[in-house]
N, C-alpha and C positions, 0 to 999 in steps of 0.2 A: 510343216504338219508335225504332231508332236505324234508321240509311238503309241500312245494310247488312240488317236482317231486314224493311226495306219493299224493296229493292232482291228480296229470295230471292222474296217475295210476289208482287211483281209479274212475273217471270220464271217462279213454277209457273202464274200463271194465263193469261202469253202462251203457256205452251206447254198449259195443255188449251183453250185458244182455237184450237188449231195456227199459232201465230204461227213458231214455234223450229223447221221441218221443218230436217231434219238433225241433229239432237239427239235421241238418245236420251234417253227416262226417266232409265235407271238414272244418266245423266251431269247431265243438270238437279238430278235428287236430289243426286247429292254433290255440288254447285257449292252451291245452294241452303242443304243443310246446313254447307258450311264459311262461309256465309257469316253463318248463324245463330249458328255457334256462335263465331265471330269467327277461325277458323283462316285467314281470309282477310279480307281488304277490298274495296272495290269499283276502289278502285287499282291494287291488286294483279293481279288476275283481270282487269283491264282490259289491263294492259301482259303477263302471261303468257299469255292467250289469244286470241290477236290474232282467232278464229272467233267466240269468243261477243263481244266488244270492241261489234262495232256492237248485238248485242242487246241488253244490259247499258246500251248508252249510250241506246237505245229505252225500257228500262225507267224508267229515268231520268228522261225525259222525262213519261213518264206519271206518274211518280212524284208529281216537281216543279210538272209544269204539268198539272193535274188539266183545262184546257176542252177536252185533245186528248183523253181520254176520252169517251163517251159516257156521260149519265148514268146507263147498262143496264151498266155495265160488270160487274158478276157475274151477270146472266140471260145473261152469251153462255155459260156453264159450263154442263154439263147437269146437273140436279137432284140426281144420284144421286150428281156428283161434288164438289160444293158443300163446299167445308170442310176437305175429306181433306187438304190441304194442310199444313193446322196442325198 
């Protein structure tokens, strides 16, 4: 998987964790999917949106350094929503 569709992953699940307040859905979604589908980068979106910039660099982090994670990190999702992401 290349860092940019771990990068979309890790950003749908900070925001149904409510990590992203101030972020609409419908805005996570197309950020998410350009970045799936490569219409974007993580450079890119990083230096264009100086709002999502610190959460992006947050995702990042989790991405990267998996011991800032807890190892619960999809039981904080609730059941019902598990997966929709994909």
């Amino acid at each position: 998987m290349n860092k940019e569709k771990m990068i979309a992953d890790e950003l749908q699940h900070m925001f149904l964790e409510g990590k992203l307040k101030g972020f609409k859905e419908e805005y996570i979604n197309f950020i998410t999917r350009k970045l799936r589908t490569g219409d974007t980068s993580i450079d890119q979106l990083i230096q264009e949106d100086s709002e999502l910039k610190e959460k992006v660099l947050e995702a990042s982090e989790h991405v990267w350094n998996p011991e800032m994670n807890d190892k619960n990190h999809y039981n904080k999702i609730p059941g019902n929503l598990k997966g929709m992401h994909h």
